[in-house]
C-alpha positions as CSV (number, residue, x, y, z in Angstrom):
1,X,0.0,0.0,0.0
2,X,1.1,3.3,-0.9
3,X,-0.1,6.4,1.0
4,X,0.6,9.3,-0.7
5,X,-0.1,13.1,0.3
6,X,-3.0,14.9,-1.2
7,X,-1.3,17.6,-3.6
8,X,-5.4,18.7,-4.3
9,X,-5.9,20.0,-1.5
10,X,-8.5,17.4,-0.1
11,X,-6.8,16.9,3.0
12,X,-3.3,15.1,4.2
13,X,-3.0,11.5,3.3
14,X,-6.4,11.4,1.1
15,X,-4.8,9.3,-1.7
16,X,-3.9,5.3,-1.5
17,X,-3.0,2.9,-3.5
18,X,-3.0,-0.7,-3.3
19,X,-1.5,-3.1,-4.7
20,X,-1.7,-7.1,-5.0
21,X,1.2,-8.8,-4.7
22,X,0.3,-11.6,-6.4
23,X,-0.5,-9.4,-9.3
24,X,2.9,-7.5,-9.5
25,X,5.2,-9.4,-12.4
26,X,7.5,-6.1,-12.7
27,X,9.3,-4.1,-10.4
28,X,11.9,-1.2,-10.8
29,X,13.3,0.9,-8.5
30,X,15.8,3.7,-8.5
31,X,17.1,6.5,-5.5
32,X,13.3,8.2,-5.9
33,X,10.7,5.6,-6.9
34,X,9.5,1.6,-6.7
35,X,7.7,0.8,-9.5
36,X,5.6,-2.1,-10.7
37,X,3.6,-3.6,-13.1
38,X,1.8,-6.6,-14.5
39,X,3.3,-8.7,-17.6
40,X,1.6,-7.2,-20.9
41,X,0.5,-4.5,-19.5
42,X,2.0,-0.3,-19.9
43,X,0.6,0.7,-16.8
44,X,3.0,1.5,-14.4
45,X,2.2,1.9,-10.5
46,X,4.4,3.9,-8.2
47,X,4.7,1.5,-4.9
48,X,7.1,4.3,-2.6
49,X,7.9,7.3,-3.4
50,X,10.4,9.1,-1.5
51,X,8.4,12.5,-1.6
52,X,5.7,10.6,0.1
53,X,7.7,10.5,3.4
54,X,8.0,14.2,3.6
55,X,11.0,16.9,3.7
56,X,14.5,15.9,4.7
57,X,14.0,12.1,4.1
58,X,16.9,9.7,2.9
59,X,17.0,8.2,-0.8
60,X,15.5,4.7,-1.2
61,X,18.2,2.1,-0.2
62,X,20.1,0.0,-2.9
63,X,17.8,-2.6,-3.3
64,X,14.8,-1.5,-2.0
65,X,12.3,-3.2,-4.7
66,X,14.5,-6.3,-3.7
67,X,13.7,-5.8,0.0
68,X,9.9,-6.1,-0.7
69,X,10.4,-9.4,-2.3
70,X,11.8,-10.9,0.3
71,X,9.5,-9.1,2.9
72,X,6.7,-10.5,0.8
73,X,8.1,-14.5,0.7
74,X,8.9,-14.2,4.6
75,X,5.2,-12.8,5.8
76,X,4.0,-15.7,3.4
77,X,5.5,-18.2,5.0
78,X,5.1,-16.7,8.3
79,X,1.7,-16.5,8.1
80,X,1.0,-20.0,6.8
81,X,3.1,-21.6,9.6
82,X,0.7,-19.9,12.3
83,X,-2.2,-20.6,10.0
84,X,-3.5,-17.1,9.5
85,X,-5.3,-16.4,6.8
86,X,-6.1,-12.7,7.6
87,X,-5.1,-10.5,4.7
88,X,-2.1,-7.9,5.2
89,X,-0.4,-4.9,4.3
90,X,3.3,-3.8,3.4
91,X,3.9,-0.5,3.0
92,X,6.9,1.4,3.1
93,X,8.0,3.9,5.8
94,X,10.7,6.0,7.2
95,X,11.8,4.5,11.1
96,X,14.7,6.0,13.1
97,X,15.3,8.0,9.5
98,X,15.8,4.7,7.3
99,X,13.2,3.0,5.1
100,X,11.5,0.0,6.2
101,X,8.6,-2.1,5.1
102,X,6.2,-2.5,7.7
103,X,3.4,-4.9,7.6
104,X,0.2,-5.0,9.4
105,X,-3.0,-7.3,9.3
106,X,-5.8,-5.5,7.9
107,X,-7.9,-6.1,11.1
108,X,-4.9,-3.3,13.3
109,X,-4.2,0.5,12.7
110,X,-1.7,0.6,10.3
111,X,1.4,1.5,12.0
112,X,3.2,5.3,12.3
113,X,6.6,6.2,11.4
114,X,8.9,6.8,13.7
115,X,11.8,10.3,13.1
């Protein structure tokens, strides 16, 4: 899930995206952005952006779109070794002024970055 500022003027934090995993067969990343998509398809979906975070915020991490993969495979089998089939949510945050993925079940608050 991506949560982006509102840049219309509706209010902080009106705009989110989410994302399937399962539906993601492309992802990209650079210092600024991850990106994904789906094979066959030109749509392109911004997963973090580092503008999101705010002012004075470090560059993604080497990596980063890397970091979600694994995030992904070790909630999946995390979950199905406690036998929890609740859905969840990754998103990406700043903590202690690095970038983290965070996950939450869909059923908590989703959790606030820490400076």
């Amino acid at each position: 899930m991506r949560k982006s500022p509102d840049r219309t003027g509706a209010g902080p934090g009106a705009r989110r995206v989410l994302v399937r995993a399962d539906a993601i067969t492309f992802l990209s990343a650079d210092d600024h952005q991850v990106r994904a998509s789906e094979l066959g398809s030109d749509d392109i979906t911004v997963l973090v952006d580092e503008k999101d975070a705010g002012f004075n915020v470090p560059l993604l991490p080497v990596g980063f779109n890397l970091d979600l993969l694994h995030t992904v495979g070790e909630l999946r089998r995390k979950l199905a070794a406690d036998g929890d089939t609740e859905d969840h949510v990754l998103t990406a945050q700043v903590v202690d002024g690095a970038w983290v993925w965070r996950v939450f079940a869909v059923s908590e608050p989703e959790p606030r970055p820490t400076s």
